[in-house]
SEZA-104714 format. One line per 4 residues: number of its first residue (from 1); for each residue x, y negated, z of C-alpha. Coordinates in Angstrom, 1 decimal. Layout:
! SEZA-104714
NUM> X,Y,Z | ...
//
This chain:
! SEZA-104714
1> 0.0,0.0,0.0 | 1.5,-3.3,-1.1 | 0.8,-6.1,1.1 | 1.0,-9.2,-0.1
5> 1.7,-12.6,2.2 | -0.7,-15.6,1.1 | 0.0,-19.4,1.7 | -1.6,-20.2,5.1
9> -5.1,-22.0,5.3 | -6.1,-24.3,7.3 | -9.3,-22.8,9.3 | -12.6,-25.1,9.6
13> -16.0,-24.5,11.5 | -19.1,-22.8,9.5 | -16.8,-22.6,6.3 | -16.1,-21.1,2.8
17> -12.7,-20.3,1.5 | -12.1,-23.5,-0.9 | -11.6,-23.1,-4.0 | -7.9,-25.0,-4.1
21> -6.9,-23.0,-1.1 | -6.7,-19.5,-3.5 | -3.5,-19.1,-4.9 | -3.0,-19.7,-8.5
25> 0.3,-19.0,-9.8 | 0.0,-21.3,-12.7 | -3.9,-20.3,-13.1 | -2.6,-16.8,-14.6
29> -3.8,-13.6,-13.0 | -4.1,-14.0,-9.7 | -6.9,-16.8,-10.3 | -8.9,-14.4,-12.0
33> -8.9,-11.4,-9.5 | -12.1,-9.8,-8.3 | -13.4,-11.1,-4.7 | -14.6,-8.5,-2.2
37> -16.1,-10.4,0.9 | -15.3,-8.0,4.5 | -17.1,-9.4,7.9 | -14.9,-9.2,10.9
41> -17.4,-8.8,14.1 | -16.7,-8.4,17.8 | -16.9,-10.5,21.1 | -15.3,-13.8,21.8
45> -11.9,-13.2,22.9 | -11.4,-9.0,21.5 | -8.9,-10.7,19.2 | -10.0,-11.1,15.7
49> -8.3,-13.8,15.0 | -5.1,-12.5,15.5 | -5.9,-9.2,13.9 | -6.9,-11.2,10.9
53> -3.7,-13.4,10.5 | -1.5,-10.0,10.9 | -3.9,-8.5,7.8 | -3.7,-11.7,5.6
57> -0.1,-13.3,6.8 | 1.6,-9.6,7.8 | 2.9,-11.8,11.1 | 1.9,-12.5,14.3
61> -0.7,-15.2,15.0 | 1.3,-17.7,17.3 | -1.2,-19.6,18.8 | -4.9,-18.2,18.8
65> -7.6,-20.0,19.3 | -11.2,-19.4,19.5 | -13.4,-19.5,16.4 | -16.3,-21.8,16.3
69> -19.1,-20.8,13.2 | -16.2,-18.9,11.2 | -12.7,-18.9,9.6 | -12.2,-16.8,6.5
73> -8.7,-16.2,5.5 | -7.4,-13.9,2.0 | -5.1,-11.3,1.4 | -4.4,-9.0,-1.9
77> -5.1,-5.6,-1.9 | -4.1,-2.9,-4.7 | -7.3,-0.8,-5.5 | -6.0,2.7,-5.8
81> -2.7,1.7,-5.8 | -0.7,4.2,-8.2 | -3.3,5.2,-10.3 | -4.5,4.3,-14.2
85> -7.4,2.6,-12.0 | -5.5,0.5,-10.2 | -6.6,-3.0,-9.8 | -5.5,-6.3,-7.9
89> -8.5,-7.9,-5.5 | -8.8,-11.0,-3.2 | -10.1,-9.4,0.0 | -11.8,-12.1,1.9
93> -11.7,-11.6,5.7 | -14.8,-13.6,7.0 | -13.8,-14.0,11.4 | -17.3,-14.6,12.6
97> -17.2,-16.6,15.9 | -20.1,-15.9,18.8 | -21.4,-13.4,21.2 | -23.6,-10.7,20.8
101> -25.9,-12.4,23.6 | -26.1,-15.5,21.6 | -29.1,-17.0,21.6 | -31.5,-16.5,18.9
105> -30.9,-20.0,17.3 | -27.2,-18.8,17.2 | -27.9,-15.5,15.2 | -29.7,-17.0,12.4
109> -27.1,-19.4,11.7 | -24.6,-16.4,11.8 | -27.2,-14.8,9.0 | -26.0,-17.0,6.6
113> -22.4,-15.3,6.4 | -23.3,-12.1,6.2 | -25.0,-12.3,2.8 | -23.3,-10.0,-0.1
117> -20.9,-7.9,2.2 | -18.5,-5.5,0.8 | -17.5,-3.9,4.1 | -17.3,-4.4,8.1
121> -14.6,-4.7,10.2 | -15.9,-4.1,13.8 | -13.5,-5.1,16.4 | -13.6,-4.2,20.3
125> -11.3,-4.8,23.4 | -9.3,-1.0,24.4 | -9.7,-2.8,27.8 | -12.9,-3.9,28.1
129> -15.5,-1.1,27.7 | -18.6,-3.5,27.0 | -16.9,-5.2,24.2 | -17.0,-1.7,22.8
133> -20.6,-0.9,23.3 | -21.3,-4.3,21.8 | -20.0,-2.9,18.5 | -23.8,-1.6,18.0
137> -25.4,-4.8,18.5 | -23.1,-6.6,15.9 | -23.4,-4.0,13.4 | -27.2,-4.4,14.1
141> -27.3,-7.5,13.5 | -25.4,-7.8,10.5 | -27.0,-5.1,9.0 | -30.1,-7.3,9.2
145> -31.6,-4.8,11.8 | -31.2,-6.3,15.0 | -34.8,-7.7,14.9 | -35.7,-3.6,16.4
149> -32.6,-2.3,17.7 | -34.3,0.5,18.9 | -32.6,3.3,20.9 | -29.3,1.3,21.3
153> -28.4,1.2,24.9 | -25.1,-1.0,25.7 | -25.1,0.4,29.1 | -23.9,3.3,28.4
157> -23.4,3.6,24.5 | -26.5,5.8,23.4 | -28.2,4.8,20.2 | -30.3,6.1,17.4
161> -28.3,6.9,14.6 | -30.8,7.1,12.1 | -30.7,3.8,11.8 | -27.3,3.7,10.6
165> -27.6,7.0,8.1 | -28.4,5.1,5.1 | -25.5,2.6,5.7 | -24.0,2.1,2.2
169> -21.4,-0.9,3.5 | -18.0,0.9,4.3 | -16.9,0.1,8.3 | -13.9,0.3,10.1
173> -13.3,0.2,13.7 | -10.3,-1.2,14.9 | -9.5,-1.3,18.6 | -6.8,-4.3,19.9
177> -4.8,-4.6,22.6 | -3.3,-1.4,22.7 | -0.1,-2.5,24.5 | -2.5,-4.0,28.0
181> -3.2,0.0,28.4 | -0.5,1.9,30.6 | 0.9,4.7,28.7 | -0.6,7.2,31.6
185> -4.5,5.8,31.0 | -4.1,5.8,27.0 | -5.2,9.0,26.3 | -8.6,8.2,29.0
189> -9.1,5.1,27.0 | -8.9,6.7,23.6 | -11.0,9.7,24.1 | -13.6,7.1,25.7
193> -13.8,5.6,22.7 | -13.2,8.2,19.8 | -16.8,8.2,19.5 | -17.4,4.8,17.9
197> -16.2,5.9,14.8 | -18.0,9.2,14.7 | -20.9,7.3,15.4 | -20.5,4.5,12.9
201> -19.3,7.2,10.3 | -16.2,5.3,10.2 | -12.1,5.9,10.5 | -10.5,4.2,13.4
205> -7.5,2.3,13.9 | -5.9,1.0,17.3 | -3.4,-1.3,17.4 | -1.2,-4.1,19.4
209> -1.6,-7.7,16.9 | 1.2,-9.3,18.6 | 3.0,-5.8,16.7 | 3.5,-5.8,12.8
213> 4.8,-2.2,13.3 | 1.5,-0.9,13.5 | 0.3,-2.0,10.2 | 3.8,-1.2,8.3
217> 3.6,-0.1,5.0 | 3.5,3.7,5.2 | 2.2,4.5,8.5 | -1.0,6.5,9.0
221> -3.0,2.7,9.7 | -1.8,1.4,6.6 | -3.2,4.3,4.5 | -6.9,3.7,6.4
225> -6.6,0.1,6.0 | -5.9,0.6,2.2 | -9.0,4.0,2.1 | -11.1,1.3,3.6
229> -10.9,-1.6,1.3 | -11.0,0.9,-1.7 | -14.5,2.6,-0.5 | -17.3,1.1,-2.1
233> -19.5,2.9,-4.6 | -22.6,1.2,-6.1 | -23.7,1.4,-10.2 | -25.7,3.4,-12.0
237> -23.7,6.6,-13.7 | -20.6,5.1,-12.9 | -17.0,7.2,-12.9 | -17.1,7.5,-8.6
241> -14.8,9.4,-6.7 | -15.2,9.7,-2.9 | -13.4,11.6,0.2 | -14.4,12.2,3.3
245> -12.5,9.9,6.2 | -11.7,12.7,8.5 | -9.8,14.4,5.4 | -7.6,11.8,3.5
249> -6.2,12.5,0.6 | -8.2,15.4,-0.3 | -8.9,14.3,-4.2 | -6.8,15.9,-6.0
253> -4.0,13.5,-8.0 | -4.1,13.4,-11.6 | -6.0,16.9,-12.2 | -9.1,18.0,-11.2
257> -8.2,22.3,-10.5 | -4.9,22.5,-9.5 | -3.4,26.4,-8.2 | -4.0,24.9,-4.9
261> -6.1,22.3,-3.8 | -5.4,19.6,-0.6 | -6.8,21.3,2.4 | -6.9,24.8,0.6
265> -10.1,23.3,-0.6 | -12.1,25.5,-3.5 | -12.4,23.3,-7.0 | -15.9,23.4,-8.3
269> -17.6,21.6,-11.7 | -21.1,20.6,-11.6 | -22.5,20.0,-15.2 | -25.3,18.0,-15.7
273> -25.1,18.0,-19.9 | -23.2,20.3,-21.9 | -19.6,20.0,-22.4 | -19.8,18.7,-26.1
277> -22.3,16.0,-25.4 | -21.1,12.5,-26.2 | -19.0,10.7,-23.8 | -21.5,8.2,-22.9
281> -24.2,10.8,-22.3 | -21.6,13.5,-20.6 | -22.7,14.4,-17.0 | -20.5,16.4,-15.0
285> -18.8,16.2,-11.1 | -16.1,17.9,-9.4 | -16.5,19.2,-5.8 | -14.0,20.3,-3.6
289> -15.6,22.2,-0.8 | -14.4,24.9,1.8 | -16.6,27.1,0.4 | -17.9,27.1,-2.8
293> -21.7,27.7,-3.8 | -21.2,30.9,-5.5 | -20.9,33.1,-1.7 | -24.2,33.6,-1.2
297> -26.4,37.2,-1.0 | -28.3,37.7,-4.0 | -31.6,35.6,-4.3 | -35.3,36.5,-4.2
301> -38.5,35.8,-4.9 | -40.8,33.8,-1.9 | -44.1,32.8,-1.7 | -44.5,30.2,-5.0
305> -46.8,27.8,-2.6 | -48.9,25.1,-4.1 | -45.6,24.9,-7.2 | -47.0,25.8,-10.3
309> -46.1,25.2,-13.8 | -49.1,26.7,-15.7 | -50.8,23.9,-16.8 | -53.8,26.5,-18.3
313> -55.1,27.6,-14.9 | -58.0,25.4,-15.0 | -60.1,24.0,-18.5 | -58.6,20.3,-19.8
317> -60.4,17.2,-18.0 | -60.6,13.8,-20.0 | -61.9,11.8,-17.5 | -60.7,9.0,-15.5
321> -59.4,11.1,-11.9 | -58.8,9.1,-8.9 | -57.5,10.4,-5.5 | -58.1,9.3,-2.5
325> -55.1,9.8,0.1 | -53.4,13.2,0.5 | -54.4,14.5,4.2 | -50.7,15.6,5.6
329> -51.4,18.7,8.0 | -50.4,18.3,11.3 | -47.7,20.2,12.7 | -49.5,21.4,15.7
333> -51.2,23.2,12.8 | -48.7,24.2,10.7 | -45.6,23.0,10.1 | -44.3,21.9,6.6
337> -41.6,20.7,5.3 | -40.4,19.0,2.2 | -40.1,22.3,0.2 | -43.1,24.0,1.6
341> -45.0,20.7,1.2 | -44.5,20.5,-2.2 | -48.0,20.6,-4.3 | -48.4,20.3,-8.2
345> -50.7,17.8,-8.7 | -50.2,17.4,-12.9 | -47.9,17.6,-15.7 | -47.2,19.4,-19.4
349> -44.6,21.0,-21.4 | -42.4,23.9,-21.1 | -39.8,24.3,-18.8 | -37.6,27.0,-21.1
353> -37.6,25.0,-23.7 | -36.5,22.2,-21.3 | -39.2,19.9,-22.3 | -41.9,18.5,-20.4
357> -42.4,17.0,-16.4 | -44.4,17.5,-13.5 | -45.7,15.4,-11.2 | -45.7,16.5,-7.3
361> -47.4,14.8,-4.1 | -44.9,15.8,-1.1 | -46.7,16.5,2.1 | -44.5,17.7,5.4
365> -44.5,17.4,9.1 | -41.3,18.8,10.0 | -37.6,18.8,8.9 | -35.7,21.2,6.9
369> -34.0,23.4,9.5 | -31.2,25.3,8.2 | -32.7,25.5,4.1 | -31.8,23.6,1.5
373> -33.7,23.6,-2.2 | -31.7,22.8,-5.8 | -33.5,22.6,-8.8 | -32.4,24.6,-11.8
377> -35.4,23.0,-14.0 | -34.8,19.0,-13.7 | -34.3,16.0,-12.1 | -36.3,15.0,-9.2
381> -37.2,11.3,-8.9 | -39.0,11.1,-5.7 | -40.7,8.2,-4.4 | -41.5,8.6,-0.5
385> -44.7,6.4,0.6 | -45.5,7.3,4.8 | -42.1,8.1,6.3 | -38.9,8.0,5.7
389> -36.2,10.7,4.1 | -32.9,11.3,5.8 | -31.2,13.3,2.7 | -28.3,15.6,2.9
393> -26.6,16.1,-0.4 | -23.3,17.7,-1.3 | -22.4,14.3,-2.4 | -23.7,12.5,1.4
397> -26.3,11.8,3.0 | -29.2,8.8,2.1 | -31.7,7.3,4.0 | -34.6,6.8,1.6
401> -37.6,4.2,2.8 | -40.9,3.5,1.6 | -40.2,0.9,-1.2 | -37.0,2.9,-2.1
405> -36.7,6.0,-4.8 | -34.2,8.4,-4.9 | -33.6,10.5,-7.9 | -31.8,14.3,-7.1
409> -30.2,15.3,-10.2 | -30.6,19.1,-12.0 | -28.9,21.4,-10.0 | -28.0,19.5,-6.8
413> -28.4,21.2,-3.6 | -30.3,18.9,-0.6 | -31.9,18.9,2.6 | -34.7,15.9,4.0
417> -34.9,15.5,7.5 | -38.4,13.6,8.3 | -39.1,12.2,11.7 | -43.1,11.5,11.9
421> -45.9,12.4,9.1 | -44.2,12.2,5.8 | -46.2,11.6,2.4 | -44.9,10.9,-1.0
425> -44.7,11.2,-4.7 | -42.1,13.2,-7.3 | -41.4,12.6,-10.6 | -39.9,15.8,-12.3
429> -38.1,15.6,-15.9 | -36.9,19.0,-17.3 | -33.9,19.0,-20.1 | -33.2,15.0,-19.6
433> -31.8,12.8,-17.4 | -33.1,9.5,-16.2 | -31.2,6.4,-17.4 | -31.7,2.4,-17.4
437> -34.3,1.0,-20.0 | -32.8,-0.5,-22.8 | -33.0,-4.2,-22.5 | -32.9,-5.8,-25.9
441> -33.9,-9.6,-26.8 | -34.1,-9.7,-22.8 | -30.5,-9.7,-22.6 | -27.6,-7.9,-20.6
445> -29.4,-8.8,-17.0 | -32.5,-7.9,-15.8 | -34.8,-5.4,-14.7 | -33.0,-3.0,-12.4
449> -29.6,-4.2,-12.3 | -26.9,-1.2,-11.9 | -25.1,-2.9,-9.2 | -28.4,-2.1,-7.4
453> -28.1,1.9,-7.3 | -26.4,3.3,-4.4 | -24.7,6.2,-4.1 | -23.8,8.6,-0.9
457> -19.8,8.7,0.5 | -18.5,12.1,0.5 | -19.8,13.7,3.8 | -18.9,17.3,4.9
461> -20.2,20.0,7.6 | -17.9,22.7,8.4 | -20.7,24.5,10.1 | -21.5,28.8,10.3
465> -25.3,29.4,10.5 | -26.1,32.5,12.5 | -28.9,34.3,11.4 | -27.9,32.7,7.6
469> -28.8,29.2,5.8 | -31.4,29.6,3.3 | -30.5,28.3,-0.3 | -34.1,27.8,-2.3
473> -33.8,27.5,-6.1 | -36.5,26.8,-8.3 | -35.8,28.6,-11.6 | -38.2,28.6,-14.7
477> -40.6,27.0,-11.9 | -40.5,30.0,-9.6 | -39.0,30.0,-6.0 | -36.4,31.9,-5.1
481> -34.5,32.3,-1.8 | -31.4,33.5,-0.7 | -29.1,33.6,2.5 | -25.0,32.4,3.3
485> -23.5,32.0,6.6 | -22.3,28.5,6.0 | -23.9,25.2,5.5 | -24.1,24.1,1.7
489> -22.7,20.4,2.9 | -19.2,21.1,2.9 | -17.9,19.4,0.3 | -15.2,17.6,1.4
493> -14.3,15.5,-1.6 | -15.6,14.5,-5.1 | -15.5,12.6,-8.4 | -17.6,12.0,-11.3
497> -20.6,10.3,-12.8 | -22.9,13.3,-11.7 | -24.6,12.8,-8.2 | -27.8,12.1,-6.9
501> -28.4,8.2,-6.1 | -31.2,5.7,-4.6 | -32.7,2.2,-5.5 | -34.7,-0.6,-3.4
505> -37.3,-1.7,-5.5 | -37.0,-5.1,-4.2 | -34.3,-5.4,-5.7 | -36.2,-5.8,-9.3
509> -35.7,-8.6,-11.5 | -39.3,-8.9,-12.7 | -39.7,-10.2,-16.2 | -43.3,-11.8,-16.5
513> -45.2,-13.9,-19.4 | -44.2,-17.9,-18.7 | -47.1,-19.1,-21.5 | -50.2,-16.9,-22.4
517> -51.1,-13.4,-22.1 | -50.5,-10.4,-19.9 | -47.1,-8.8,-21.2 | -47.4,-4.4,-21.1
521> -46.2,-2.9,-18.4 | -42.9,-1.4,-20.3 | -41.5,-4.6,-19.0 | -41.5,-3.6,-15.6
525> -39.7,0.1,-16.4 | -37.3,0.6,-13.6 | -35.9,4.2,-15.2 | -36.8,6.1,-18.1
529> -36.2,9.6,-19.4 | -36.1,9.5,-22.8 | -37.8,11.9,-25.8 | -35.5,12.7,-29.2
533> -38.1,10.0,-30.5 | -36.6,6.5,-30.4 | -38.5,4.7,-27.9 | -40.9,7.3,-26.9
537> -40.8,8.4,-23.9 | -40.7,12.1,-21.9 | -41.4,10.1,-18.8 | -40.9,6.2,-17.7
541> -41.3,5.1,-14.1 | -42.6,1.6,-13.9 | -43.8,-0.9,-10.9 | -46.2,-3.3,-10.3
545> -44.1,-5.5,-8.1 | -44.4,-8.9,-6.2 | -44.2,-11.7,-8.6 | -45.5,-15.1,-9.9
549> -48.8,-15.1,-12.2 | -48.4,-18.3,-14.7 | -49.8,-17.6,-18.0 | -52.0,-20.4,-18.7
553> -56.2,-19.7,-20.4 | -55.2,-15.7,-19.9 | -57.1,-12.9,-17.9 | -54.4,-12.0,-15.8
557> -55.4,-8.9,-14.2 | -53.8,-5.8,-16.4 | -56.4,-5.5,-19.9 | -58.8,-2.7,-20.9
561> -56.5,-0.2,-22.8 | -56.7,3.0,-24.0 | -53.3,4.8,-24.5 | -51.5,7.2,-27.1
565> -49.6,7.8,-23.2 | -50.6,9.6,-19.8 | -50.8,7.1,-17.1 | -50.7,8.5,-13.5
569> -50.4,5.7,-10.9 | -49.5,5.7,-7.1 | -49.4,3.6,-4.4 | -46.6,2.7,-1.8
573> -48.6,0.2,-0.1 | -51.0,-2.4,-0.1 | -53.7,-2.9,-2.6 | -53.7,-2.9,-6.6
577> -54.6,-5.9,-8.0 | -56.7,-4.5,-10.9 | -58.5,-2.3,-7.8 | -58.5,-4.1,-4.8
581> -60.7,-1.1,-2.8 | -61.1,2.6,-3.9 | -57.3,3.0,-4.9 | -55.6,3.5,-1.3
585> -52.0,4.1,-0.6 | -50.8,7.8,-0.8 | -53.6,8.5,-3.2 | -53.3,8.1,-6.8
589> -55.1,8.0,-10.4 | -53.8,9.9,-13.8 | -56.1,8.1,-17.5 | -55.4,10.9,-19.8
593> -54.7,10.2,-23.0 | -56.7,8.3,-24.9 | -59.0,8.0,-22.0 | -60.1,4.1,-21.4
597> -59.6,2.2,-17.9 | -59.2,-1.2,-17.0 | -60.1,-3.8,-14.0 | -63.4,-2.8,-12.2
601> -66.3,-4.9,-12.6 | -65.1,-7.0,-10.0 | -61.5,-7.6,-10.9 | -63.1,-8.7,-14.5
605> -65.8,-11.0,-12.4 | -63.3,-13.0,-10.4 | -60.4,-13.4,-13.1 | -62.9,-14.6,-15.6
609> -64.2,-17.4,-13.7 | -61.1,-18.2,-11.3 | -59.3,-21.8,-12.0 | -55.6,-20.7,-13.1
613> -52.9,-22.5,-11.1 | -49.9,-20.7,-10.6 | -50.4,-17.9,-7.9 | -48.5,-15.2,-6.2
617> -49.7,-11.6,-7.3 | -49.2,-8.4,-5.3 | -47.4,-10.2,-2.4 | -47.0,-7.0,0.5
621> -48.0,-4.4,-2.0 | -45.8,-2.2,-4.4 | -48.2,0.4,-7.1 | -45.8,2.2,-9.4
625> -46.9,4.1,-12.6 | -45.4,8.0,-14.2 | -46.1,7.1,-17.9 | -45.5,10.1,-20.3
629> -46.1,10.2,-24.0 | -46.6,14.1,-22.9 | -50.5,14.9,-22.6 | -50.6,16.3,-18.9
633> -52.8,18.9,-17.8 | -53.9,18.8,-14.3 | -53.8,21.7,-11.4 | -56.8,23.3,-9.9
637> -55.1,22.4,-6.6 | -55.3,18.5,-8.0 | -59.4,18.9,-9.0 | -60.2,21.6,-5.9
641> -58.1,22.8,-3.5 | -56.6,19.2,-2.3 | -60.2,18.0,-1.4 | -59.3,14.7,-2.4
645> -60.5,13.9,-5.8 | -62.9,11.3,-5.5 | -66.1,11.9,-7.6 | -67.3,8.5,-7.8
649> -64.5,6.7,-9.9 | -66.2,6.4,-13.1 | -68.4,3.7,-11.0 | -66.3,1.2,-10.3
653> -67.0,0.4,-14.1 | -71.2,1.2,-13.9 | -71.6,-2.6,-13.0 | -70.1,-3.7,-16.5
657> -72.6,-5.4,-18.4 | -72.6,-7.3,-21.8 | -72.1,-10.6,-21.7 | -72.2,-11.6,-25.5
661> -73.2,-14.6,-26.6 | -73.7,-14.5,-30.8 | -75.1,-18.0,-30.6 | -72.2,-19.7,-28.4
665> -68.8,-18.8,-29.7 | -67.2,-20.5,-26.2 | -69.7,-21.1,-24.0 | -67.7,-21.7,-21.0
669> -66.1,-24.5,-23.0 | -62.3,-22.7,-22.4 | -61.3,-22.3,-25.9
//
């Protein structure tokens, strides 16, 4: 790791690094390096402002003093340094001033720096145990969590770590004043605190800052520093690679199967395409895990549940189909979880042929104990609406939300923990993968951004089962089971552009009509899988999501249509604005092809007569849409066994009545 010594900078209250204060060197490369902005958060007086002179300056900080608002100072860092990737980046070091028990007032000022954060430093006392337990509060806070820090306790150091699971910012917890601890009590000290950075999923440095020996270039500090400031991974079906903390140096250098791998680690290739496929549409990972996936007993056949993919058990249905909410069993009934909640609601093609989708509503009360599920016939994209999914994945682990969507790629092996009533939606594509919608005249921004797709960190288990871990595969849309003694998760290392990944849909950059008319939904596709016809589409997922309404003389509720497409629509939460009752959240509604639909009688009524100003539409509520140009056949557990298709749909459209005029060609004087 090359460290390289910047000019000093002069450090101001509530500040930005100025412009002029970067380093230059006659406005040639080092002007136009790459920023990557790191928070440095502890107590008052735990020494961050001498640990962030040593970082930036590699020398001792003379003089501390304590930081009012903050003081940001810059160092260079060499991205994987030695490698054809290698890159130079300012690293900003932001030293946020205050304590944890600030007052509220206080905290929302601090909000303001922690905006766009490529990583954490947390930073706690050796000597002083409550600076430690602190740590949680900051990281809280700075996660934009600490409105309900539930289950953290700084008495003692307990908290809930689920709410740090889905944590896709890199931290590193560095512990000062190692020199103030007698040499007999260091060991006491350390142990005490060793669990910080289990808990934070983080590496761990301790160190003296009055000592530049313990950052020298080589020494086992300097190689986390350096992991740490390389470990980000955002982008959709980007070229990642990732390696578990407690295991550096674990990739393999400059090969992918060498005789022997770091850590006498097995080498195994995931392929998501075949190996001929274009480069840009090539889809493959390498995993190197203790065990690998093969050492497992022979699989068989289980009970198929509500899974089906015979889309001829009951006669075709053209009408509109509306559902009200899926009733999730309790588990003082019987428990389910995400596999065995599983329940074909629609869909159409042929999975041999690798052609076609389904469309699932997940229903489960209970975790995943011991069992994980892969899917040897497509992509999953699932979109959870009550609850939320703690995902393990060979790749890491996610914590998906309501309002987020993951999507589990063909052939991945995961496991969802659930912690109340979970309900929820999934997309499945077989024989394509899902990509970004093409953007054309709209430009190269917009719509789901890449940067906006996050991807797990490698994460491993080294874990035997007793009594076996269940592996479920669905293959040709059967289920099949079979038993290892090991956990799946123990994958120590990986690269590629194959792994599963998850997106806010916040996070949308809506595009919307600034003039006249209702624009189609395709401009609000968030992923699409495509069809070998140019753009037609095996599946697109599109939402309906919080935006301005302008378009001036315009019925701006969606229009009457009738579709060459299937249409099946969900909702998240909150209210539909073509449907404002009727359509509930963790229901749904699937218009057939060809079949008509449109705004209910009462949507039409109010929109026709309402005085357009500029509005908000769909503020608090998030309805997404499964459009397929595939004609999709639906289950007899989505008409009969679910009990929740509501029979009275069509009459949200009985009050309809003509309201021509032959003798008045603009009676209502708009036009």
């Amino acid at each position: 790791m090359k460290l390289k010594a910047l000019p000093s900078m002069s450090r101001s209250d509530w500040c930005r690094i100025p412009e002029q204060a970067l380093p230059q060197e006659g406005s040639g490369k080092m002007a136009s390096l790459d920023r990557v902005k790191v928070l440095v958060l502890g107590d008052s007086g735990v020494g961050k402002s001498s640990l962030v002179h040593l970082l930036c300056q590699n020398q001792v900080l003379g003089n501390p003093s304590w930081t009012v608002g903050c003081s940001v100072d810059v160092r260079v860092h060499d991205y994987k340094e030695g490698t054809p990737e290698e890159k130079a980046y300012y690293i900003e070091l932001w030293d946020v001033g205050g304590s944890v028990g600030s007052a509220s007032s206080v905290k929302s000022t601090r909000a303001v720096f922690y905006n766009s954060v490529n990583g954490i430093i947390l930073v706690h006392d050796l000597t002083n145990k409550k600076s430690s337990q602190n740590l949680y509060r900051w990281s809280l806070e700075a996660l934009n969590r600490d409105l309900v820090p539930t289950g953290v306790l700084v008495t003692n150091g307990d908290y809930d770590r689920e709410q740090f699971a889905d944590n896709q910012i890199p931290l590193l917890v560095i512990g000062t004043k190692l020199d103030q601890i007698h040499e007999t009590k260091r060991h006491e000290v350390l142990t005490r605190t060793a669990f910080l950075a289990e808990d934070f999923i983080a590496e761990e440095i301790n160190l003296d800052c009055t000592n530049p020996r313990y950052l020298a270039a080589g020494s086992s500090n300097a190689v986390k520093l350096s992991r740490f400031f390389d470990k980000y991974i955002s982008g959709f079906g980007n070229e990642c690679a990732s390696e578990d903390p407690r295991c550096p140096g674990s990739l393999p250098e400059g090969q992918n199967n060498p005789q022997v791998c770091p850590y006498n680690l097995y080498a195994e290739q995931l392929s998501g395409s075949a190996f001929t496929c274009p480069r840009s549409t090539n889809k493959r990972s390498w995993l190197y895990r203790i065990l690998p996936s093969v050492s497992h007993k022979p699989f068989e056949s289980i009970d198929q549940g509500h899974i089906t993919h015979n889309w001829d058990e009951v006669d075709p249905d053209p009408n509109q189909l509306r559902w009200k909410p899926f009733e999730i069993p309790k588990a003082s009934q019987k428990k389910m979880d995400f596999v065995s909640g599983l329940h074909t609601l629609c869909g159409a093609g042929d999975i041999r042929s690798n052609n076609g989708l389904a469309i699932h509503i997940f229903l489960c009360n209970t975790s995943m104990e011991n069992r994980c599920f892969y899917n040897s016939d497509g992509d999953f994209l699932i979109v959870p609406q009550k609850g939320k999914l703690l995902i393990y994945t060979e790749f890491g682990k996610m914590l998906v939300q309501p309002n987020e969507i993951c999507v589990i790629q063909r052939g991945m092996r995961f496991s969802i923990d659930v912690f109340e009533e979970t309900r929820g939606y999934v997309l499945e594509v077989y024989g394509v993968h899902f990509e970004l919608p093409d953007l054309g005249p709209i430009g190269a921004n917009g719509l789901a951004n890449p940067r906006d797709f996050l991807i797990p960190v490698a994460w491993y288990e080294d874990r035997q089962v007793p009594g076996g871990y269940t592996v479920i595969n669905k293959y040709q849309g059967k289920l099949f089971a079979a038993k290892q003694d090991v956990s799946p998760f123990n994958v120590v290392a990986w690269h590629g552009n194959y792994t599963p990944y998850k997106y806010n849909l916040e996070n949308f950059m809506v595009i919307n009509s600034v003039a006249f008319d209702h624009a189609d939904p395709s401009i609000f596709t968030v992923l699409t899988a495509k069809s070998v016809r140019p753009g037609v589409a095996i599946a697109d997922f599109v939402i309906f999501p919080p935006r301005w309404g302008v378009a001036d003389k315009t019925f701006r509720p969606p229009y009457y249509h009738r579709n060459c497409m299937s249409e099946f629509m969900g909702l998240i939460k909150g209210h539909y604005e073509a449907k404002q009752g009727g359509f509930l959240p963790g229901g749904g509604s699937l218009h057939s092809t060809m079949t008509p639909h449109g705004p209910d009688a009462d949507c039409f009524e109010k929109a026709s007569k309402v005085k357009l100003a500029p509005e908000r539409v769909a503020d608090g509520t998030m309805a997404f849409m499964f459009e397929s140009s595939l004609s999709l056949a639906v289950t007899k557990w989505g008409l009969k066994a679910s009990n929740c298709l509501d029979e009275n749909y069509y009459k949200c459209w009985a009050p309809l009545k003509s309201r021509f005029t032959p003798n008045a060609r603009d009676p209502a004087g708009l036009n």
